[in-house]
FINU-17278 format. One record per residue (C-alpha): residue in three letters; x, y negated, z. Coordinates in steps of 0.5 Angstrom, whole numbers, padded with zeros to 4 digits, always signed. Each point is the difference from the previous one (the first is absolute). Last residue first. Example, Ala and Ser with C-alpha at 12.3 -4.5 7.8 and 13.67 -1.06 7.14 Angstrom:
// residues 2
SER+0027+0002+0014ALA-0002+0007+0002
END
This chain:
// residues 195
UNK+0002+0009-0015UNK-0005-0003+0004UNK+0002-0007-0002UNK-0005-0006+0002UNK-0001+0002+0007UNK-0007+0001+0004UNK+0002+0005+0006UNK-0003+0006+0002UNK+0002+0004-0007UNK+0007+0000+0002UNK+0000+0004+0007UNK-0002+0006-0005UNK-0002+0004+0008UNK+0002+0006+0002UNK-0004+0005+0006UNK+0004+0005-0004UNK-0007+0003-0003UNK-0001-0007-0002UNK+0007+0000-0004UNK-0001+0006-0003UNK-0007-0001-0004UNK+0001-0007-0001UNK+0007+0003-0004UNK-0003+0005-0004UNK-0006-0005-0002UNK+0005-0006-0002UNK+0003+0006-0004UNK-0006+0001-0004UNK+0000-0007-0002UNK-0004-0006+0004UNK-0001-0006-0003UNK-0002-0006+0003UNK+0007-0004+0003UNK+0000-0002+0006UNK-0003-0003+0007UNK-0006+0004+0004UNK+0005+0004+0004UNK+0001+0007-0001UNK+0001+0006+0005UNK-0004-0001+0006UNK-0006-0003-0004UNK+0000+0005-0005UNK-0007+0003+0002UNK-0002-0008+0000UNK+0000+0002-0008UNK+0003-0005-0006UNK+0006-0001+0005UNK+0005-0001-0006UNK+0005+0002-0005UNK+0004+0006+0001UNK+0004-0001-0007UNK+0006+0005+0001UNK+0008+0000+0001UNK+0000+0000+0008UNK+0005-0004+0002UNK+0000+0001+0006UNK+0003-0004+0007UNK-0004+0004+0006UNK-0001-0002+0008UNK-0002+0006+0004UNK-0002+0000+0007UNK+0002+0005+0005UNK-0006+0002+0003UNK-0001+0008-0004UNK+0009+0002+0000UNK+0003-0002-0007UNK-0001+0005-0004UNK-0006-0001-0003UNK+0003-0005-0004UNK+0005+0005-0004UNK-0007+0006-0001UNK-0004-0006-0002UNK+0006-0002-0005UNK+0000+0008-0002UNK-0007+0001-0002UNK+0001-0006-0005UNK+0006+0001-0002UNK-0003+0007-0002UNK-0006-0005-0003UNK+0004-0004-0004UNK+0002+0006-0002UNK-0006+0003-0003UNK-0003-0006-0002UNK+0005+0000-0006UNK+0000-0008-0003UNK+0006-0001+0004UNK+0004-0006+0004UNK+0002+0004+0006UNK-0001-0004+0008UNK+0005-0004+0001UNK+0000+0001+0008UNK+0003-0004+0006UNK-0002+0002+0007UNK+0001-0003+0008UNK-0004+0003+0004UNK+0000-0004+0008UNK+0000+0002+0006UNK-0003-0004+0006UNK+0003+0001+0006UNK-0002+0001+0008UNK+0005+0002+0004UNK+0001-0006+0004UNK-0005-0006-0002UNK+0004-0006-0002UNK-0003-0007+0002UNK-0003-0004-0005UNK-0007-0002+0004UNK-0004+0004-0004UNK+0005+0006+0002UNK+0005+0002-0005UNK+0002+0007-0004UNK+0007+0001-0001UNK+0001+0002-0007UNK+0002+0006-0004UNK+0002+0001-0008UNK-0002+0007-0003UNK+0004+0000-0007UNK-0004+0002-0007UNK+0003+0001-0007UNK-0004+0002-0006UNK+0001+0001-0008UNK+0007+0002-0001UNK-0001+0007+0000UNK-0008+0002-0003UNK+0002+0007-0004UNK+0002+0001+0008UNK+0007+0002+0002UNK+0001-0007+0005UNK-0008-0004+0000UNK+0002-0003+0006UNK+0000-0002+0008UNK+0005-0004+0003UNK+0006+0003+0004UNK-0002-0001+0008UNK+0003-0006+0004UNK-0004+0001+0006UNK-0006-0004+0000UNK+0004-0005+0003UNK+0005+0000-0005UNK-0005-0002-0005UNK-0003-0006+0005UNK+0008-0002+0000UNK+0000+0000-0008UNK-0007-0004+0000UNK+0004-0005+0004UNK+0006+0000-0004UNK-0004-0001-0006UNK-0002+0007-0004UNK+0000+0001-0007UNK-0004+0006-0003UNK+0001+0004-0006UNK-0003+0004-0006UNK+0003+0002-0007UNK-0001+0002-0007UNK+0005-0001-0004UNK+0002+0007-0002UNK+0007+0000-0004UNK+0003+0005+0004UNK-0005+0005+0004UNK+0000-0001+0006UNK-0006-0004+0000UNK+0000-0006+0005UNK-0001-0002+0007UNK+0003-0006+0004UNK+0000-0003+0007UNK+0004-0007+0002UNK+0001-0003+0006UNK+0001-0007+0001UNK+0005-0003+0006UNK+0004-0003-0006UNK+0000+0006-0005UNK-0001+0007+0003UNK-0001+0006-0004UNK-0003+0006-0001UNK-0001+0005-0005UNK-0003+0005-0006UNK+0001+0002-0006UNK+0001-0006-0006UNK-0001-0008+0001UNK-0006-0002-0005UNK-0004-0002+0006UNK-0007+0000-0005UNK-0005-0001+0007UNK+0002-0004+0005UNK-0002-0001+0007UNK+0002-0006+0004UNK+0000+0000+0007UNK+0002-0006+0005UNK-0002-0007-0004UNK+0002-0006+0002UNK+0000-0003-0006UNK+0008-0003-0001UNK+0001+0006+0005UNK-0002+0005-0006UNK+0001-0004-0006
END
C-alpha cells in the first residue's frame, strides 16, 4: 500500500508484533515497540520508504525512542530522519539539514485520570527530546473526545472541524499537546469520518 500510494512514513498505533525490533521488507524499514509482557497487545511502530529510511540513516541511525520499563511500554516510539535543505531554485545547500521527529503513541484507554495524565507528563518528556528546531510529525491515536476550536485560545491546538463533545480526557490531552507546540491535525480538515 505504501508504494502503491506513495506514502513514505506510516505510523501505526495497536502493532501487535511482541518486544521491540527492526526490520527491512523490500527497501522499507520497519520500527516496532510492544509490551514485554506476553499477552499484551498494545504496540507502536513506524515504516519508512527507502527514502525516508536514507533520511533516518543520515541522522545517524540512532536506536528509537520508547516507552521500555515503564507501566506505559509499548505505547510510543519515535526516530529522528535528516534531509538536505534546497534553495528556492532547487539546489542543495551544503551543511544545512532539515530534521525531522517522527513518532507513534497510543495513548491509554482508561477512565483513571491519574494515568493518563502520568502518560501525559511522560509523552511531553518523549517529545521533548527531539532537539528545539527540529520538526516533529506525530501519528496517535489518542483515545478521548478532543471535540472542536470552541475558543480562539485553541487555535493553534484544534481546527474548526470534528465532533462537539469533549470529555475530560479530551481536555488532558489539549492541554499536552498545546504546551508540546502539537496540533490535533484532524480537526482542521471537514471529513465525514472522524472516528
Amino acid at each position: 500500500m505504501m508504494i502503491r500510494k506513495g506514502v513514505d512514513a506510516y505510523m501505526i498505533q495497536e502493532y501487535h508484533y511482541e518486544g521491540n525490533g527492526k526490520t527491512c521488507i523490500k527497501g522499507h524499514t520497519i520500527f516496532w515497540h510492544n509490551c514485554s509482557k506476553r499477552g499484551m497487545k498494545r504496540g507502536v511502530a513506524i515504516i519508512l520508504s527507502p527514502s525516508y529510511t536514507k533520511a533516518w540513516k543520515d541522522a545517524g541511525g540512532l536506536e528509537p525512542i520508547t516507552t521500555t520499563q515503564c507501566e506505559f511500554e509499548g505505547r510510543f516510539i519515535s526516530v529522528l530522519l535528516q534531509f538536505q535543505y534546497f534553495n528556492y531554485a532547487g539546489k542543495a545547500i551544503k551543511s544545512k539539514y532539515n530534521r525531522i521527529l517522527l513518532a507513534s503513541a497510543y495513548h491509554p484507554w482508561s477512565e483513571d485520570s491519574d494515568c493518563n495524565i502520568r502518560f501525559n507528563d511522560l509523552f511531553g518528556i518523549l517529545i521533548n527530546s527531539a532537539p528545539k528546531n527540529d520538526g516533529i510529525i506525530l501519528g496517535a491515536d489518542i483515545n478521548a473526545k478532543v471535540g472542536r476550536r470552541d475558543d480562539d485560545s485553541l487555535s493553534d491546538v484544534l481546527g474548526k472541524f470534528g465532533l462537539d463533545d469533549r470529555n475530560e480526557k479530551g481536555c488532558d490531552i489539549i492541554h499536552t499537546y498545546q504546551s508540546n507546540q502539537l496540533s490535533i491535525m484532524n480537526t482542521f480538515f471537514n471529513s465525514d469520518n472522524y472516528v
